[in-house]
TORMIVEX-310810 format. One line per 5 residues: number of its first residue (from 1); their letters; for each residue x, z, y of C-alpha. Coordinates in Angstrom, 1 decimal. Example, Ala and Ser with C-alpha at 12.3 -4.5 7.8 and 13.67 -1.06 7.14 Angstrom:
! residues 2
1 = as = 12.3,7.8,-4.5  13.7,7.1,-1.1
***
This chain:
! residues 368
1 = xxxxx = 0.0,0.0,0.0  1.0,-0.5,3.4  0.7,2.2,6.4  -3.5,2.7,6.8  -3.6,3.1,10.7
6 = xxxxx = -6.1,1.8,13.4  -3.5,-0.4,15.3  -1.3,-2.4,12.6  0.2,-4.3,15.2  0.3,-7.0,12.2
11 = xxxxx = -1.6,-9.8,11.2  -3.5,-9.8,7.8  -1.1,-11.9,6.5  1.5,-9.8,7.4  0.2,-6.9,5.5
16 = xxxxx = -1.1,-8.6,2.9  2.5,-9.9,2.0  3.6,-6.6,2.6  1.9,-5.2,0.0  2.2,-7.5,-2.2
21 = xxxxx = 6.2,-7.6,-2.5  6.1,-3.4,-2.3  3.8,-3.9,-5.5  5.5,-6.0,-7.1  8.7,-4.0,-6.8
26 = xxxxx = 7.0,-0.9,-8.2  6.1,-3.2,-11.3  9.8,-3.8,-11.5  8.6,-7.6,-11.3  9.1,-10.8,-8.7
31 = xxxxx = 7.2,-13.0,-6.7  8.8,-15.5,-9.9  6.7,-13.6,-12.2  3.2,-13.8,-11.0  0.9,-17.4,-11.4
36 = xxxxx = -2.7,-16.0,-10.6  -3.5,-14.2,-6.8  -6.6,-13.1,-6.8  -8.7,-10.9,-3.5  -11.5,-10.9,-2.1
41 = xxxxx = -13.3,-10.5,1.9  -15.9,-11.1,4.4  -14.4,-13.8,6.5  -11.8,-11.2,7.5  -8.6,-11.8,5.7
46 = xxxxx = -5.3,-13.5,4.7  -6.4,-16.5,2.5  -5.0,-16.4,-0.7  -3.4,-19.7,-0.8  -1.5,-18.6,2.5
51 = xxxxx = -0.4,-15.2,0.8  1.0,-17.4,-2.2  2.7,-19.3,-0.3  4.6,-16.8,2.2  5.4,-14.7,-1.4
56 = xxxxx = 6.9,-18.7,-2.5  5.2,-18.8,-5.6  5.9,-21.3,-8.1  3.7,-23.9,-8.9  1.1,-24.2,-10.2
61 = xxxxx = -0.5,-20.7,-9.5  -4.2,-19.8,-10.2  -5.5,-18.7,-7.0  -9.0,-17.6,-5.8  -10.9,-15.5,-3.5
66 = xxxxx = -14.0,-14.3,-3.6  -16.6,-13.4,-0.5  -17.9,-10.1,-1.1  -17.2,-6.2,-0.4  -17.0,-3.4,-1.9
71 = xxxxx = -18.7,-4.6,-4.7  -15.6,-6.2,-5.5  -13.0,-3.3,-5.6  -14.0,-2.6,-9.2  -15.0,-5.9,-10.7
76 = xxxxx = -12.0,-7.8,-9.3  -9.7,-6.1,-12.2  -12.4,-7.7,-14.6  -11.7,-11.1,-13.0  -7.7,-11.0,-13.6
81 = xxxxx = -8.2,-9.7,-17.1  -10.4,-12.6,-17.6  -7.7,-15.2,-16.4  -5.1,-13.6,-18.7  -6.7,-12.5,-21.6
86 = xxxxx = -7.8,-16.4,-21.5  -4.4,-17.7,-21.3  -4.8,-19.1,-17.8  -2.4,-16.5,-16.3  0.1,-14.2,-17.6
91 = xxxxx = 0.6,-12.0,-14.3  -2.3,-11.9,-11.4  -1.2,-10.2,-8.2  -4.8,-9.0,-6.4  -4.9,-7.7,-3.1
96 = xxxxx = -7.1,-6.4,-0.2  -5.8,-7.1,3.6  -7.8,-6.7,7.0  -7.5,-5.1,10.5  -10.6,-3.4,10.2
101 = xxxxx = -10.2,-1.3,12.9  -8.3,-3.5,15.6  -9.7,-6.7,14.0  -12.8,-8.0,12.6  -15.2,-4.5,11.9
106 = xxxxx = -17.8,-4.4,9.6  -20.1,-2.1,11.6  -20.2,-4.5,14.2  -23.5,-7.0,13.7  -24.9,-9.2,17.3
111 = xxxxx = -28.0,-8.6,17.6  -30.2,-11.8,16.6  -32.3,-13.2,14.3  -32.6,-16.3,11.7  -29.0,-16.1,10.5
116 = xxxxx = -29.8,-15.0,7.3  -33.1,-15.0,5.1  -33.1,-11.7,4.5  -32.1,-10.2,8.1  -35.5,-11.6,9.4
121 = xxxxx = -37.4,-8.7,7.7  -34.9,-6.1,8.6  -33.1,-6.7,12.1  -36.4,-6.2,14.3  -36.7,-2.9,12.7
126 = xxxxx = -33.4,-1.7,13.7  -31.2,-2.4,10.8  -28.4,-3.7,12.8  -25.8,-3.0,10.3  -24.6,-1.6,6.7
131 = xxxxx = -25.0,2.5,8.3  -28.6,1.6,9.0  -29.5,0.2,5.5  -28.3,2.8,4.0  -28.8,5.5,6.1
136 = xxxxx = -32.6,4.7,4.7  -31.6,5.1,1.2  -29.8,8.1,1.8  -32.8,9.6,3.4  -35.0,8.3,0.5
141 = xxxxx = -32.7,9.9,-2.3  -32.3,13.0,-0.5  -35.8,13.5,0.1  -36.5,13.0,-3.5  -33.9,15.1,-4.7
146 = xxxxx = -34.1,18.0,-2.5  -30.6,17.3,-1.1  -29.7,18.5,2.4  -27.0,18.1,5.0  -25.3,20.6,3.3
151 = xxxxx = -24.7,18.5,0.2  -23.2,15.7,2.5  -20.8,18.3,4.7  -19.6,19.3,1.3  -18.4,16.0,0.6
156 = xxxxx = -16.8,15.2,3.7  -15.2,18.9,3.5  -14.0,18.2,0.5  -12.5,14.8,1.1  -10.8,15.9,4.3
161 = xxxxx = -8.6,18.6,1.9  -7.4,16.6,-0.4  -6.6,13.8,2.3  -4.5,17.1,4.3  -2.1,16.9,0.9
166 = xxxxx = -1.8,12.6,1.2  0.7,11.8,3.9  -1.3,7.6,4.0  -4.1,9.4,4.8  -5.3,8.9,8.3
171 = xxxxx = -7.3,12.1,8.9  -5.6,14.8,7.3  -7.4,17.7,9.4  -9.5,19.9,7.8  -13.3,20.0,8.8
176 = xxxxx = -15.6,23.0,8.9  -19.1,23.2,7.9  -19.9,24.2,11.5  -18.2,21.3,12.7  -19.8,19.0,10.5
181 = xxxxx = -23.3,20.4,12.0  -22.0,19.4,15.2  -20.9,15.6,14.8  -23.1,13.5,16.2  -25.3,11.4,14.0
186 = xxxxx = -24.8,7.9,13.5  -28.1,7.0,11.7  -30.2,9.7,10.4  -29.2,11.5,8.2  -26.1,10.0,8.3
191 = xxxxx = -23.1,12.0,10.9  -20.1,9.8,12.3  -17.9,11.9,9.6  -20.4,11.3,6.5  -19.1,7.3,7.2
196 = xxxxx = -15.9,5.9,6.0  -13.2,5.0,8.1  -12.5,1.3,10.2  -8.9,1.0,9.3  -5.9,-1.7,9.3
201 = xxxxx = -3.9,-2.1,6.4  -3.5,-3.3,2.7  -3.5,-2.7,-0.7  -1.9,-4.8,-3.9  -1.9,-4.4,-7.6
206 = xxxxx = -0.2,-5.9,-10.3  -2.0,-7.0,-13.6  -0.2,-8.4,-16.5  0.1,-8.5,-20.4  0.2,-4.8,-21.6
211 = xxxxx = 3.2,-6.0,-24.1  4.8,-7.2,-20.6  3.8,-3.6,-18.7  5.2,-1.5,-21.8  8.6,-3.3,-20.8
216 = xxxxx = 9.2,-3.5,-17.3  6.8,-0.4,-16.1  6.4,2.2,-19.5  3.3,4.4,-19.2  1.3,1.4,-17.2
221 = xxxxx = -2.4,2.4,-17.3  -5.1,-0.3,-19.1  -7.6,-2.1,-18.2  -10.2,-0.7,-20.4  -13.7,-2.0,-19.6
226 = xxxxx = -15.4,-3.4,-16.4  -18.8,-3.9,-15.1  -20.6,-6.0,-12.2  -24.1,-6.1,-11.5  -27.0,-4.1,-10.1
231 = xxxxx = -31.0,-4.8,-9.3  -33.0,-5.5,-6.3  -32.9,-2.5,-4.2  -30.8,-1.0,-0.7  -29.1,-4.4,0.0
236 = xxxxx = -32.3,-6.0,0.5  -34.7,-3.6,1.2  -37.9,-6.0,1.5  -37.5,-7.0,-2.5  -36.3,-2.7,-3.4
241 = xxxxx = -38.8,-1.2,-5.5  -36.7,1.7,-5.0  -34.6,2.3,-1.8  -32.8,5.3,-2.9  -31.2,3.4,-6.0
246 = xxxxx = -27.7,2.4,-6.3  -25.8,0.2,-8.2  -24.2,3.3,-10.4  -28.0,3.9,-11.4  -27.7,0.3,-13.3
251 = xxxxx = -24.5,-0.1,-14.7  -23.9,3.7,-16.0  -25.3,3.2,-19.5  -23.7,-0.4,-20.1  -20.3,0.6,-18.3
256 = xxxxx = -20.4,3.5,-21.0  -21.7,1.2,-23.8  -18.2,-1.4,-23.1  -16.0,0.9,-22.6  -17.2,3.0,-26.0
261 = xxxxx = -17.3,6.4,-24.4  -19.3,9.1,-22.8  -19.0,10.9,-19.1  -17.3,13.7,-21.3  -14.4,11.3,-21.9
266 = xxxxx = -13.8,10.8,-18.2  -11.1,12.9,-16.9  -10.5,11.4,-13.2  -13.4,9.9,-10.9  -12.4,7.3,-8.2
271 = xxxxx = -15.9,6.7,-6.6  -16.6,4.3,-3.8  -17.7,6.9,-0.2  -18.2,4.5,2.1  -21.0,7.1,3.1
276 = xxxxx = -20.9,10.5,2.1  -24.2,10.7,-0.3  -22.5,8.1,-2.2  -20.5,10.5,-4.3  -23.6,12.4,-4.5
281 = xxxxx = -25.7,9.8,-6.2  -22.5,8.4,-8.5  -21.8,11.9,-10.0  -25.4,12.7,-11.1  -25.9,8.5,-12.2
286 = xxxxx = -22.2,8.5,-13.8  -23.3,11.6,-15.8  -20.5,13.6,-14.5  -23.3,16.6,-13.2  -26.1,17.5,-14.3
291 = xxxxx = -29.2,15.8,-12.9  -30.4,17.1,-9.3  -26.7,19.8,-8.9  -24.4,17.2,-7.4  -24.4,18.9,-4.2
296 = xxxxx = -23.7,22.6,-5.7  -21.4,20.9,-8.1  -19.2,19.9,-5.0  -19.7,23.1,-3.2  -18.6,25.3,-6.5
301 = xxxxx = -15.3,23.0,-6.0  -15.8,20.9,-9.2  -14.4,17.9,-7.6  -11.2,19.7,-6.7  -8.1,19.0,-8.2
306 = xxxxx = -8.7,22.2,-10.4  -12.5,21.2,-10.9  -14.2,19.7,-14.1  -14.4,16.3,-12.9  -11.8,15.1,-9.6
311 = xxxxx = -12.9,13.2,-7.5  -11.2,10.9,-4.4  -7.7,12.9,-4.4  -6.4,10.7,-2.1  -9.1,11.5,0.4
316 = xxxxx = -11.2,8.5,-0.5  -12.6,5.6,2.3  -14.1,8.8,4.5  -10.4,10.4,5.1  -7.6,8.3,3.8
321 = xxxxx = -8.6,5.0,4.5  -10.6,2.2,4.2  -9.1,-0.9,2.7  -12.8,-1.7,0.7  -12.0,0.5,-2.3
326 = xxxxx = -9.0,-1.2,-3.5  -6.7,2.5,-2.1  -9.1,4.3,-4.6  -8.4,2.0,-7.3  -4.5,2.4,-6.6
331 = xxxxx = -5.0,6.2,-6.9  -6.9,5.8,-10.1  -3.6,3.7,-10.9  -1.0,6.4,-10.0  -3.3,9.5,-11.4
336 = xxxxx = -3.0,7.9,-14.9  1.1,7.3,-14.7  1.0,10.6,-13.3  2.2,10.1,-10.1  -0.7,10.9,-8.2
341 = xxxxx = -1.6,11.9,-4.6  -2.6,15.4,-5.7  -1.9,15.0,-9.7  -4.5,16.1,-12.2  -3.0,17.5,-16.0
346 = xxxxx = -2.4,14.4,-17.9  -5.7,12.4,-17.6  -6.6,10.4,-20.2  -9.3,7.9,-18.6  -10.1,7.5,-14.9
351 = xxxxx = -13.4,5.7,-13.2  -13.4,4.0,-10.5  -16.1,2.2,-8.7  -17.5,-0.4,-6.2  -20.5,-0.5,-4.0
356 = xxxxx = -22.8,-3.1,-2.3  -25.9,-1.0,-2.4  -28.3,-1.8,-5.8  -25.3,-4.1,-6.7  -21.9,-3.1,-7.3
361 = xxxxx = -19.2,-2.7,-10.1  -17.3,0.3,-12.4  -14.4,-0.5,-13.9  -12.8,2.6,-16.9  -9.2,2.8,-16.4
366 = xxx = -6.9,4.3,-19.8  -3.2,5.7,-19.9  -1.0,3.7,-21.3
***
């Protein structure tokens, strides 16, 4: 990863590359090495073919790029897999690059109408952006579950002190419950600190043959199973039956069925808080707490590093930074080669996760 900050001073490219040759070192690999690229974006990145090209691939290399956001951070390792478990690629560099905070930002929608199908039915009504979409489906789940503010400033409490023991982090300070009652809101019932961060920066992996990984970088994790998908619901509220239900709701019961495990095999949880009820909703859907306690489950300091079930030791998108999920899934990475931010005993298998609303993905990580 490159330096998360507000003001890279870079261009996408710039860190994109970056990140790609300080991944590629960690793998003990080069640039010579690696004939797939794979990332993905929303108009707001380095292309791939330019990436490829400042890292002087050799030809031919398999490159693609697909639009889309964080249901991507997951699913992407699925796509690289893919290429080489079909023989199209033997080594697939991925990465995620943007300014998010001094460049293009994703909470920043014009306000008009007729650019899109679906923002005709929710633009006039004030949904002027992701916050407000799903600000309604937090307030729908929460009303539902009984879950109050003091759920969410658990979360964000609990994010901010891991992030005060990850120097990347961008907000390391620790936040009190009183002060959490006194940020403003953003979108009901949805505080300025329950929202992840706009940041600049980039993050790369490296995904290759585990016969290659055993040789060059001993104890790489695997790529053990991977899901994509969803149903209507948050992303397009006119077509939800359900408002309140997220992708993790969907693809809990067939990650677990591909990957051949249970939520007691989980050791490590990398879950996608772009908003703070997010890690709310994923722990009770994932199975990792019981139905209806995810809030008391995070207040009794399960989550910690010396909890039950870890979750977002690096801070996560609300305190380290937000480079669309791919950090999280490079601390899944180092927790499982035991090098992590704040390193839990010896984890077996981690979960990480990507969200888009009612559509998103999971991917289940294993030590190598």
């Amino acid at each position: 990863m490159t330096e998360l900050s507000r003001l890279s001073g870079r261009t996408e490219l710039q860190l994109a590359v970056e990140a790609a040759r300080d991944a590629l070192a960690d793998a003990h690999m080069d640039a010579s090495s690696v004939d797939a690229v794979l990332t993905y974006h929303l108009n707001d990145s380095a292309p791939v073919n330019n990436v490829a090209a400042a890292l002087r691939l050799a030809d031919p290399v398999w490159t693609n790029e697909f639009y889309g956001g964080g249901t991507q951070a997951a699913s992407i390792l699925g796509d690289a897999a893919m290429l080489i478990d079909s023989g199209l690629a033997s080594t697939v560099l991925v990465y995620r690059a943007l300014n998010g905070r001094s460049g293009k930002r994703m909470g920043q929608t014009a306000l008009r109408l007729g650019s899109s199908g679906n923002e005709q039915f929710t633009l006039p009504y004030g949904m002027l952006g992701p916050v407000h979409l799903f600000a309604l489906a937090a307030q729908r789940w929460m009303y539902e579950t009984r879950a109050t503010e003091r759920d969410l400033a658990a979360v964000v409490m609990r994010s901010r002190e891991h992030a005060a023991a990850n120097p990347r982090a961008v907000l390391r300070t620790p936040v009190s419950a009183e002060e959490y009652r006194s940020n403003p809101y953003v979108a009901t019932p949805l505080r300025r600190l329950d929202c992840c961060l706009e940041t600049d920066g980039a993050a790369a992996l490296v995904v290759t043959r585990a016969e290659v990984a055993d040789v060059v970088r001993p104890g790489s994790p695997r790529i053990h199973a991977v899901v994509r998908g969803g149903g209507p619901g948050s992303t397009t509220m006119d077509k939800a039956a359900d408002v309140g239900r997220i992708f993790s709701a969907y693809l809990a019961e067939p990650l677990y069925k591909a990957a051949g495990m249970t939520p007691d095999d989980v050791d490590v949880a990398q879950l996608y808080d772009a908003y703070s009820f997010l890690v709310l909703q994923q722990l009770e859907d994932f199975g990792l707490c019981p139905r209806g306690q995810a809030g008391a489950f995070v207040r009794d300091g399960q989550t910690g590093l010396h909890g039950s079930m870890p979750v977002n030791l690096n801070g996560g998108l609300l305190s380290e930074g937000y480079v669309h999920g791919m950090n999280n899934v490079a601390e899944a990475v180092r927790q499982l080669r035991g090098d992590g931010t704040q390193q839990v005993p010896e984890p077996q298998v981690a979960l990480c996760t990507g969200f888009g609303g009612s559509y998103g993905s999971a991917a289940i990580l294993v030590r190598g």
